[in-house]
MIDO-118378 format. One record per residue (C-alpha): residue in three letters; x, y, z. Coordinates in nm, 2 decimals. Last residue first. Example, Ala and Ser with C-alpha at 12.3 -4.5 7.8 and 13.67 -1.06 7.14 Angstrom:
+------+--------+--------+--------+
| type |      x |      y |      z |
+------+--------+--------+--------+
|  SER |   1.37 |  -0.11 |   0.71 |
|  ALA |   1.23 |  -0.45 |   0.78 |
+------+--------+--------+--------+
//
This chain:
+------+--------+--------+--------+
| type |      x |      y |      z |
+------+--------+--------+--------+
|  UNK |  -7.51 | -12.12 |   4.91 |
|  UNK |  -7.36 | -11.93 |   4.61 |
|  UNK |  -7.11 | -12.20 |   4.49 |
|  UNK |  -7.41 | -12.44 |   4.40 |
|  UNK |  -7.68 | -12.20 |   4.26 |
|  UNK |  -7.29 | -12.10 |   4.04 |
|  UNK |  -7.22 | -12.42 |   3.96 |
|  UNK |  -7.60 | -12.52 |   3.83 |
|  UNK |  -7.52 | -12.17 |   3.61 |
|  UNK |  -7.22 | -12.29 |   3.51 |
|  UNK |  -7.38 | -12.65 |   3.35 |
|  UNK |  -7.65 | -12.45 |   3.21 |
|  UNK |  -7.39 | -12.22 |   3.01 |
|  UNK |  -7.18 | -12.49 |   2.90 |
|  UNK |  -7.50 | -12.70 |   2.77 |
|  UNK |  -7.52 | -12.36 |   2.54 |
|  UNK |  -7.18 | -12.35 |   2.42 |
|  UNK |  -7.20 | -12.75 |   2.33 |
|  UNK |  -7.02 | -12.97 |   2.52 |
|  UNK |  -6.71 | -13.17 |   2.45 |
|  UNK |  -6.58 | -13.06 |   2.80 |
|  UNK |  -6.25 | -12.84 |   2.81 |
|  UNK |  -6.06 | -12.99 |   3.08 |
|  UNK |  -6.03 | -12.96 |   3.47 |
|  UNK |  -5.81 | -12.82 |   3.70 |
|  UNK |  -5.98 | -12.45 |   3.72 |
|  UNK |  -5.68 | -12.29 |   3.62 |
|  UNK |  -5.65 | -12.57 |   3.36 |
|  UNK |  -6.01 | -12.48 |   3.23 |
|  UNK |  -5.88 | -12.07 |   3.25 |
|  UNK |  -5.56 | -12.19 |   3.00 |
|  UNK |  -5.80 | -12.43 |   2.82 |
|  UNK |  -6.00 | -12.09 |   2.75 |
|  UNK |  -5.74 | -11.90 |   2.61 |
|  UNK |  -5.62 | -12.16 |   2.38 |
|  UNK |  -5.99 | -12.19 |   2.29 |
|  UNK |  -6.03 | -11.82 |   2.20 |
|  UNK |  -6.36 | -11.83 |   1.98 |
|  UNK |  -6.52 | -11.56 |   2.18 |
|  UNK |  -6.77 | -11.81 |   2.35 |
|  UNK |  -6.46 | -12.03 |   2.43 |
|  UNK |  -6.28 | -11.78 |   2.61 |
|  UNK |  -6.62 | -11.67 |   2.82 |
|  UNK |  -6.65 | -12.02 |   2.92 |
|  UNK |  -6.30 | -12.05 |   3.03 |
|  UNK |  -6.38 | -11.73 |   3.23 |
|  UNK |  -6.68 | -11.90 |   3.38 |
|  UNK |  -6.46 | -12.19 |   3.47 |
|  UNK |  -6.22 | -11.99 |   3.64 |
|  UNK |  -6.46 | -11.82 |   3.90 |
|  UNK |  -6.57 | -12.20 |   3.93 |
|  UNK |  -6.25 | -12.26 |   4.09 |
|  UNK |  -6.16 | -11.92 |   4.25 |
|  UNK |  -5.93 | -11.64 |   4.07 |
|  UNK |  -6.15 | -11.36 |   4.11 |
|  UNK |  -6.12 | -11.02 |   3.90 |
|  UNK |  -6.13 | -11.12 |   3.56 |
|  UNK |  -6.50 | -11.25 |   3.67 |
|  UNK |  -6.64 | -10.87 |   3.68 |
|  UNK |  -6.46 | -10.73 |   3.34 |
|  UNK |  -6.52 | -11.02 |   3.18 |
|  UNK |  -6.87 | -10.99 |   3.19 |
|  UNK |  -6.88 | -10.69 |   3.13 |
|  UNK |  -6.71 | -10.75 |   2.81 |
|  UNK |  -6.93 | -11.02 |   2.72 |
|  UNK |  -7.25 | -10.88 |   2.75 |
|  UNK |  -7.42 | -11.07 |   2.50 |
|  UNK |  -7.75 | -11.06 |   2.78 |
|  UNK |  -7.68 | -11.46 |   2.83 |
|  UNK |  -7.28 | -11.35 |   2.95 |
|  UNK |  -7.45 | -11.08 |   3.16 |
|  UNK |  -7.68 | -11.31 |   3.33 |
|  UNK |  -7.36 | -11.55 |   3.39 |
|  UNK |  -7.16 | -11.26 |   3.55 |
|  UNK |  -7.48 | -11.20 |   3.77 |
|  UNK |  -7.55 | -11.51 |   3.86 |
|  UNK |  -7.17 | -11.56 |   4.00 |
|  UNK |  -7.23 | -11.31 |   4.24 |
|  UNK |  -6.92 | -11.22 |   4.43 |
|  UNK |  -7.01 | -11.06 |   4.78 |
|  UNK |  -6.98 | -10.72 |   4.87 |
+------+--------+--------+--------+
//
């Protein structure tokens, strides 16, 4: 079965969090990462979070939780060609 990134980022708009983190905990990938940082920031958990934006080898943009979200989901339309 193939990873679907929509689907972590659905739950994630749903307030799912923990399912959410439950399905991209398991991946390690580049934008896999990002979603988790994501996830990290949305709980308030910014040292997490930098961890999963390093992962990712990027930094923590100066975005707002929402631009975040529409930024991931043009990642993940992207990722799942």
């Amino acid at each position: 079965m193939k990873y679907d990134y929509i689907e972590v980022l659905n739950q994630v708009k749903q307030g799912e969090w923990d399912t959410a983190h439950q399905l991209v905990q398991q991946h390690s990938d580049k934008t896999s990462c990002l979603i988790h940082a994501y996830l990290h920031r949305v709980e308030g958990d910014f040292s997490n979070a930098n961890y999963w934006y390093t992962r990712a080898e990027t930094i923590m943009l100066e975005n707002t939780l929402e631009e975040e979200l529409n930024r991931l989901y043009q990642l993940a339309n992207i990722d799942s060609d």
